[in-house]
N, C-alpha and C positions, 0 to 999 in steps of 0.2 A: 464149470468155469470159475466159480465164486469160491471154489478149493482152493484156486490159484493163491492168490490174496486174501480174500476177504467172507468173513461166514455170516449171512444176514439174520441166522438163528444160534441159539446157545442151548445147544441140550446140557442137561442135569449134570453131567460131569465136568462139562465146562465150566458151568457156573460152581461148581465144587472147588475148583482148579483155580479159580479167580478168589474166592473167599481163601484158601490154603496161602496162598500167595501174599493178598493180605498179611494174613494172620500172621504167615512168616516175617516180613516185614515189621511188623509192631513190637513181634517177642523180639527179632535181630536189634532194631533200633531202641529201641526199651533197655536190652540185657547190656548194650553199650552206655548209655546213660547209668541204668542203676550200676553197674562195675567201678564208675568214675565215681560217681560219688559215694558210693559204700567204702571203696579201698583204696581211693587215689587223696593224695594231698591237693584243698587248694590252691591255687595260686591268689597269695594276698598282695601280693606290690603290684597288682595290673596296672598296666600304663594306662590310663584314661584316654591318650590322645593318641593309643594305638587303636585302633577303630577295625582290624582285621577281623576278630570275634564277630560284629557285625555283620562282613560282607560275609563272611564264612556260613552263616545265619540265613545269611538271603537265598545265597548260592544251594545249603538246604531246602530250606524250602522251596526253591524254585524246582528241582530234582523231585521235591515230594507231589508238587502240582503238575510237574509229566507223568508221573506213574499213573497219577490218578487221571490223567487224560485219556490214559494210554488202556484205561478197565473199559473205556466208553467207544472204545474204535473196534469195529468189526473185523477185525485179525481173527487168520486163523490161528488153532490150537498151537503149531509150532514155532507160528513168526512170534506170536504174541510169549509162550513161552521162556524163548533167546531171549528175547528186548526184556519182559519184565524181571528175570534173573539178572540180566546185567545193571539192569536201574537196581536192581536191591541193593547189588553188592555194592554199586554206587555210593547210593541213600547211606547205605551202612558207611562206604569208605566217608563221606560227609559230615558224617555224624561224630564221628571217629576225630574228623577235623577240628568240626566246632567245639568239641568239648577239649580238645586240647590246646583251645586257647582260654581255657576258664580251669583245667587240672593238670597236675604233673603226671604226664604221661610216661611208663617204661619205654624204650625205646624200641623194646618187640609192635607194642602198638601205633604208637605216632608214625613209626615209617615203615615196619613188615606188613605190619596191618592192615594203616589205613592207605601205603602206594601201592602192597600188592592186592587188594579188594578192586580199590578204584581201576588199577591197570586191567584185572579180570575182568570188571564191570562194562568195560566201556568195551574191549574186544569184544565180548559178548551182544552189547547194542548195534556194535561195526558188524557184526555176522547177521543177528537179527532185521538190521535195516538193507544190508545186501539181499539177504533174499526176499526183504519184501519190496525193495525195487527192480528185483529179476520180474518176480510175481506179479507185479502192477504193471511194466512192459506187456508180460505177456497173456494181462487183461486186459490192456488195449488192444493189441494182436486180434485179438479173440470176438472184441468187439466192434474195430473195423471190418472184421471177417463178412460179421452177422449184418454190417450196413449195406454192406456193397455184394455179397452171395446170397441166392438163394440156399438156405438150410440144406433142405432135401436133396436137391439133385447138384449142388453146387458147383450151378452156374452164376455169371451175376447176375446179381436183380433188376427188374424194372430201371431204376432211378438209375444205377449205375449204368446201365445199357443207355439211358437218357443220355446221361449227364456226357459220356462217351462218343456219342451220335453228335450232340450240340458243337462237338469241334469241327466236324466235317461240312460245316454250313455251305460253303461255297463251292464242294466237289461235289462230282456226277458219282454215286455208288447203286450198289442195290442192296435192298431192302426185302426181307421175306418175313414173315408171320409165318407161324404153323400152329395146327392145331388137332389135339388126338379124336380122332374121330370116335362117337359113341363112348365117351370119356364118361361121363355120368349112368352109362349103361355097367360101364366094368364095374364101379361103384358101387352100386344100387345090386349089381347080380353075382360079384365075389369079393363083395368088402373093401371097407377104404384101404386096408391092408396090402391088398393086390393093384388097387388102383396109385398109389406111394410107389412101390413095387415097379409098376410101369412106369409113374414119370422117371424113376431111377437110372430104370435101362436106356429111354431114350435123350434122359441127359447126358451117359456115359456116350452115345452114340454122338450126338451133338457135340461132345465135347472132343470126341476121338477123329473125327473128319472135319475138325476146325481147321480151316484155313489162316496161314501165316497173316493175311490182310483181311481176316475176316473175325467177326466175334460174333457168339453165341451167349442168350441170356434167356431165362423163363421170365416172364411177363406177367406169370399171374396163373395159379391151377392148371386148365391143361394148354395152356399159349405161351409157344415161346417165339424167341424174333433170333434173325441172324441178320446183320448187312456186313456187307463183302466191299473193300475197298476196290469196287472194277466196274467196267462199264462193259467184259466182254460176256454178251449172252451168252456165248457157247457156252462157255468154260460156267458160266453159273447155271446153263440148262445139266450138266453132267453133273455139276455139285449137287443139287436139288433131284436129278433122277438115281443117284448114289443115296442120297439120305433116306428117300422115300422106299426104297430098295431093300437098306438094311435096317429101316423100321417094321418091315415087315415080317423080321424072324425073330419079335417079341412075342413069345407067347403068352397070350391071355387064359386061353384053359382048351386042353387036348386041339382038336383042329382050328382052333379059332386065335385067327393073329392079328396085332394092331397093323392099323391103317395110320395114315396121318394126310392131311387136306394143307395143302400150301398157297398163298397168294404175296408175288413177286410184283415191286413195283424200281423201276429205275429211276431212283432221285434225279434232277434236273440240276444244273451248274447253282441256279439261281431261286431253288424251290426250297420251300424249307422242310426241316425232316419231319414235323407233325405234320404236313401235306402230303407227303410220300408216304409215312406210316400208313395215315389214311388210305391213302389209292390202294396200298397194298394188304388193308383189313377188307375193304373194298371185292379186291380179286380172290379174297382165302374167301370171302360169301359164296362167289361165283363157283369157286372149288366144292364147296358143302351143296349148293345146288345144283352141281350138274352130277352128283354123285358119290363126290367124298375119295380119297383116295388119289388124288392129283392134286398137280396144281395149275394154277393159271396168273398169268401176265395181267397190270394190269394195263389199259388201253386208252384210260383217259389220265388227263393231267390237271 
């Protein structure tokens, strides 16, 4: 993700890349200076109370204090690249500036020079910053992604499933837990690998028989949660015996296929969802004690 934008480390050739850069910079703006003064005529009647030379001055060195802000920002090799090519030609076209209000400049330099430099300079900064504001969008993209999905099986996570739930305070819905039975067994007997592996499949499967008024999210390792905007049993006893149904054609290894243990609780008008979460972590216990492999209602409120 940090390709996108930005590189938190500098291997060797980068930092090559940044001294080169440099260096060009100093010989570019140097070979400007010594030129002017080696083979250019002064200017002896300066106006005194033309004060332009100065801003011209500022405006340099102001340009010379981005470049150098610009060695300290974690860009990557090609944003960083564009932008610091277009500051040089800048710097240079600046430099070009200021000294042409202190020497008689040919006219190839004062205006081919120094407005076609500067005009290259700064298209160059406008391509450079375009793509590093593509780039930065879509590090954010990337990192609301990672707030609100689970990574692995991408579902949302916990908090977003919370935070999602906390709107429905005042409806009747239902609420389910599941959870992969002998989850620390698949682990433990063919690698976290295979146990990754499984939550995979029964995210894709969670994710594939989502329901238009229902959402799916992992919870945490092997617990995930679904509630369903409905109050009709039916219709959520057949969603829950569908799920349970095609979690069982995950294979774990030659005969041996995942289970999953569910506990279903129906929120109340007036109940809040950490109370129903509960009843319904509740009845997924009841499911692991009466065998694993089903699910059950729960019964108290």
């Amino acid at each position: 993700m940090e390709n996108y934008a930005f590189s938190s480390d500098e291997p060797a050739k980068f930092v090559q890349l940044k001294i080169l850069l440099i260096c060009f910079l100093f010989i570019s703006t140097s070979s400007v200076i010594g030129f002017n003064i080696l083979f250019l005529s002064k200017i002896n009647n300066i106006n005194h109370e033309n004060y332009g030379f100065i801003f011209e001055l500022i405006v340099l060195l102001l340009l010379i204090l981005i470049f150098f802000i610009i060695q300290t920002s974690p860009l990557n090799p090609k944003n960083y690249l564009i932008i610091n090519m277009g500051m040089i030609l800048w710097i240079v076209s600046g430099t070009i500036d200021f000294m042409d209000e202190l020497f008689q400049q040919p006219l190839w330099l004062s205006v081919w020079g120094e407005d076609l430099l500067r005009s290259v300079g700064m298209v160059l900064c406008i391509i450079g910053l375009g793509r590093l504001v593509k780039s930065v969008k879509r590090y954010i993209c990337d990192i609301k992604k990672l707030a609100i999905y689970d990574e692995l099986t991408e579902l949302p996570n916990r908090r977003f499933f919370n935070s999602v739930l906390s709107n429905y305070k005042n409806r009747i819905l239902t609420i389910i837990i599941l959870d992969l039975d002998y989850f620390k067994r698949i682990n433990d007997t063919y690698g976290h690998e295979k146990g990754d592996t499984v939550l995979q499949e029964f995210g894709q499967i969670l994710a594939d028989k989502n329901l238009p008024n229902a959402m799916s999210a992992r919870l945490g390792g092997e617990e995930f949660a679904v509630f369903i905007d409905t109050q009709d049993l039916s219709s959520v006893e057949n969603y829950i015996s569908s799920l349970l149904e095609s979690s069982r054609s995950i294979k774990i290894h030659k005969d041996t296929h995942l289970t999953v243990s569910a506990g279903i609780a129906l929120k109340q008008q007036h109940e809040s969802t950490h109370n129903a979460m509960k009843r319904a972590d509740h009845a997924l216990y009841r499911a692991k004690t009466n065998g694993r492999n089903r699910h059950e209602w729960s019964i108290d409120k």
